[in-house]
Each structure stands twice: as C-alpha cells, then as structure tokens.
N, C-alpha and C positions, 0 to 999 in steps of 0.2 A: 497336338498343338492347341487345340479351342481347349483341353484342359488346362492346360500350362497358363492359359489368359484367360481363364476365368478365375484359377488361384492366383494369378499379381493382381487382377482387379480385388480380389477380397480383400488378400494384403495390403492394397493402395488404400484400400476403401477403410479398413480396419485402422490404417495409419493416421489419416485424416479423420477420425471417430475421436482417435487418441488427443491428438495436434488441437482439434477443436476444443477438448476440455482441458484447456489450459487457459487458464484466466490471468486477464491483463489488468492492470492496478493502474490509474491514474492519479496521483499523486500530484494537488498542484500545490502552488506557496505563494501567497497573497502576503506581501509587504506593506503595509499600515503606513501612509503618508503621518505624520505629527499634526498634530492638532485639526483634525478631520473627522466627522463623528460618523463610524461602520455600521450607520443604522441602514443605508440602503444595500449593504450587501449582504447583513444578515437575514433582512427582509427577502433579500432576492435569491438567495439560499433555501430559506424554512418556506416561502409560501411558492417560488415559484420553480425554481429548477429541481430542488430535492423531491417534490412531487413528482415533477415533469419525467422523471429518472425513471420513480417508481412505477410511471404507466407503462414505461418501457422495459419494465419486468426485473429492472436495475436496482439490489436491495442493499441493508446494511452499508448506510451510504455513512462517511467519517465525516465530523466535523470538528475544528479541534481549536486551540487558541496553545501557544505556550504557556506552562505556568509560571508564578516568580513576574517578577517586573521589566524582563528583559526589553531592551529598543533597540530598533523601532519594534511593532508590535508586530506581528504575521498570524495568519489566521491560515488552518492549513485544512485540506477535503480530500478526501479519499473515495474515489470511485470504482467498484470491481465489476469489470466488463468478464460476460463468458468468455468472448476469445477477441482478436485482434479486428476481427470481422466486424464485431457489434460496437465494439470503442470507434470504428471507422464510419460508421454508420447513425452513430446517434446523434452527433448533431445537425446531420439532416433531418432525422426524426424528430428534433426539439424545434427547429423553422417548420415544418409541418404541423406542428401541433399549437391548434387556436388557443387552446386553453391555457398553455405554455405562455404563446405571446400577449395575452389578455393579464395574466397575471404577474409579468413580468416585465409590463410596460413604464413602472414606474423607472427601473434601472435599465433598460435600453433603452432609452428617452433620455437620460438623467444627463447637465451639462458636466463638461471635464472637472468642474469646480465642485462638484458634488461628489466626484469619485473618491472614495480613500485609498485608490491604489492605481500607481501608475502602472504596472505591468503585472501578471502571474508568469509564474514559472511553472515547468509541468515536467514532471518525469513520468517514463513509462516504464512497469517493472512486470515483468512475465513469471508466473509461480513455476514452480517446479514441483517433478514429481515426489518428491519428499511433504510438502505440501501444496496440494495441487489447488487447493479453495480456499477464500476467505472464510474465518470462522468468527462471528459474533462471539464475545466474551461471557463467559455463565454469573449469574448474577448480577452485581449493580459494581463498574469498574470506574473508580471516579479517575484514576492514573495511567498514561498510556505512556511505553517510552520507542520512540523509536531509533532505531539503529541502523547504522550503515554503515557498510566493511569495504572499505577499497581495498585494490588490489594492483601491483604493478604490472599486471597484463591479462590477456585474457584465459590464459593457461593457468598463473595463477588462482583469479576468480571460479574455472571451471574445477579444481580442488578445494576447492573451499565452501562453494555449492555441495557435491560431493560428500566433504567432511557432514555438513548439515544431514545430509538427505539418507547415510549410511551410519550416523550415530548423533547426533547435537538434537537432533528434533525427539529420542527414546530419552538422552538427559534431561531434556527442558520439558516432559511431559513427569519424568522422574521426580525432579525437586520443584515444582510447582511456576513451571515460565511459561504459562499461558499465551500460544503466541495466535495474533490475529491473521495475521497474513507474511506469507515471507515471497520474495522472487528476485532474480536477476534483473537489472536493470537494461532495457533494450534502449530509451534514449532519456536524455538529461544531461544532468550536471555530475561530475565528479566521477565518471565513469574512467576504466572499467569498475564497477560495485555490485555489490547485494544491497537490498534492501528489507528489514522486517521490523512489525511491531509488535508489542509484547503488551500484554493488558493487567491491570495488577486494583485491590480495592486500595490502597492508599499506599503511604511510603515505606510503612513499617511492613506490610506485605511482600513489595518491591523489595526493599532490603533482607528478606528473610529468605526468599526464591533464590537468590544472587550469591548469599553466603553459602547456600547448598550444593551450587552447581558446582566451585572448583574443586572440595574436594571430593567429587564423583567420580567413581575408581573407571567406569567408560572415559571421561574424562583425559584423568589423568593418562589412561594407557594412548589414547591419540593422540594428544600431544605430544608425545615420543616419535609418535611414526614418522619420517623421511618425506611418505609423500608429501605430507602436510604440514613443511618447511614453507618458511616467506610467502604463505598462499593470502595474509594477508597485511599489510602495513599500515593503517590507518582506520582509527574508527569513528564516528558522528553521531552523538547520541540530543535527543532530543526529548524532555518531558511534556506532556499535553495531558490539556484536558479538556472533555466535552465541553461543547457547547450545547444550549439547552434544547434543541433540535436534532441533534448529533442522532443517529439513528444506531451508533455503538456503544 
C-alpha cells in the first residue's frame, strides 16, 4: 500500500510539473478614443509597467499598433505568464512594487480626460503542447499577423488544436511561418477559439511563407481527413507592428 501512494504521489507530482509549464498569454486590446493623444499610455507601458513585468522575471513582453490607417486606432500587448498561478499573482506583485508605483504615477494619477481609452479588453489564451512557450522571433520582424480560428464548439476547437499540434506546427516550421505563440483560448471574446501569432520581416516575406504552406503535400493530405471536418468556421486575422518599445 505506501508503495502504491508513493507512485500516485509521483504521478500527481510529475502531473502538476507538467500542468505548470504551460504558459498563459494575456492578450489585452486598447481602443484609441479619436482625437486623444496616447502619449500617457505609451509612457506608462515603456517606462513603467514593461519594466515592472520584467522585475517579475516576465519577458518578451508584445507591444503592437495595427498597421494601415484603420479606426478607431487600438494599441494591442502581449503578456506571457509561466502558468495561471503567476498571471494570478502579478498584479499583486506590481501594488507591491514602489518602484512600479513611483514610476507610474503619472498615469494612475492621470484625470479621465486624459485617458485615451475608455476600457481594455483582455483575453486569456493557454499554449499547448504542440507549442508549449512563447518564442521571440530571430532577427529584426517589422510584421506581425495575428490569427484566430473559431470554432462551433468545444469538440470542434479540441480538433483543430490537435490538427495544429500533430502536423500544422512541422508545415509552418517547413515553409517558413515563424510562429510566436499559439494557445486555446481560456476566457475572452469570441470563444470557443484558438489564438496565434506569426512574425514575418516585411510583406513580401509574409506573402512568400503563405503561398508555400497550401501546396504542402502534409497539408494537403489533412485536409482530407474526417476527423478534421467543420473543426473550424471562422477566421480573424489582424496585421501589427512594433511599437518602439515592443520587446518582440
């Protein structure tokens, strides 16, 4: 018997090892009021919270703007927590931290008429084991696009994950789609979904990755398979690029 509960303790223990190293993505979406100037929140971004991130051992932090002239304007940040524990935990750790609020007293102070945004949005999206970490992009990525796959349930998302994580992740390593982060989304908007971004140096890059991937004979033979009918119905593609602080 104390053998049999010393092997499920390992097993529990080994589970939770696992469980831990899965990284959570916080993804928020800052909506640009019209005729407001984002100087206090890009200030309160580069000097005070992206640091404040980084004492907390929180790196490769996204910062991002759409490209194109699109309105209103949105300014979008990426944040990759180790596991649920630490996203749960840091903005206690950022009210603790003097340094934090000394340097960020300009915009926690700032009146409503000063904000350029009346709310953020925030989704949270968990990697999976197909890709289980954020990965900075290698060299200098001036284009970022991101993606996101609805799906009409959660059976279908949990194939379509799957699809990714048993052949889409060897294609897009194949024909050159560099991806930064990819994971399931756990809460937000537009769920059920996946969420990933893909990093590229400019469009003609982007465009050259893209025309390679359909006719990729892994490819082509999955999209035949059965299982991986109606896994997903809708897609949301968004271009970005750093901001001069961006830390990707």
């Amino acid at each position: 018997m104390r053998r049999l509960t010393l092997w499920i303790f390992a097993l529990l223990t080994c589970s939770g090892s696992l469980l831990a190293q899965q990284q959570v993505y916080e993804f928020r979406t800052y909506e640009l009021e019209f005729f407001r100037p984002a100087d206090v929140l890009h200030k309160y971004f580069e000097n005070a919270l992206i640091p404040a991130l980084n004492r907390q051992g929180i790196r490769n932090i996204g910062a991002f703007e759409e490209t194109g002239e699109a309105l209103p304007k949105k300014v979008y940040l990426l944040i990759a927590y180790d596991d649920i524990q630490a996203f749960q935990g840091s903005k206690t750790a950022l009210l603790e931290d003097a340094q934090y609020l000394a340097d960020a007293e300009g915009y926690l102070t700032a009146d409503p008429q000063s904000m350029p945004y009346k709310r953020y949005s925030t989704n949270l999206i968990q990697s999976t084991t197909g890709f289980p970490v954020l990965t900075a992009p290698e060299g200098e990525a001036g284009l970022f696009e991101l993606r996101i796959y609805e799906s009409y349930n959660e059976d279908a998302l949990r194939r379509k994950v799957k699809m990714f994580n048993e052949s889409e992740f060897g294609i897009f390593k194949d024909v050159g789609l560099p991806v930064v982060f990819f994971g399931s989304n756990i809460a937000g908007e537009q769920m059920p979904c996946l969420t990933y971004m893909l990093a590229f140096k400019d469009k003609a890059d982007h465009a050259a990755a893209w025309a390679r991937f359909g006719p990729h004979p892994e490819w082509q033979r999955i999209t035949k398979l059965e299982e991986y009918f109606n896994a997903m119905d809708d897609i949301t593609r968004v271009f970005l690029k750093p901001l001069p602080y961006s830390q990707l």
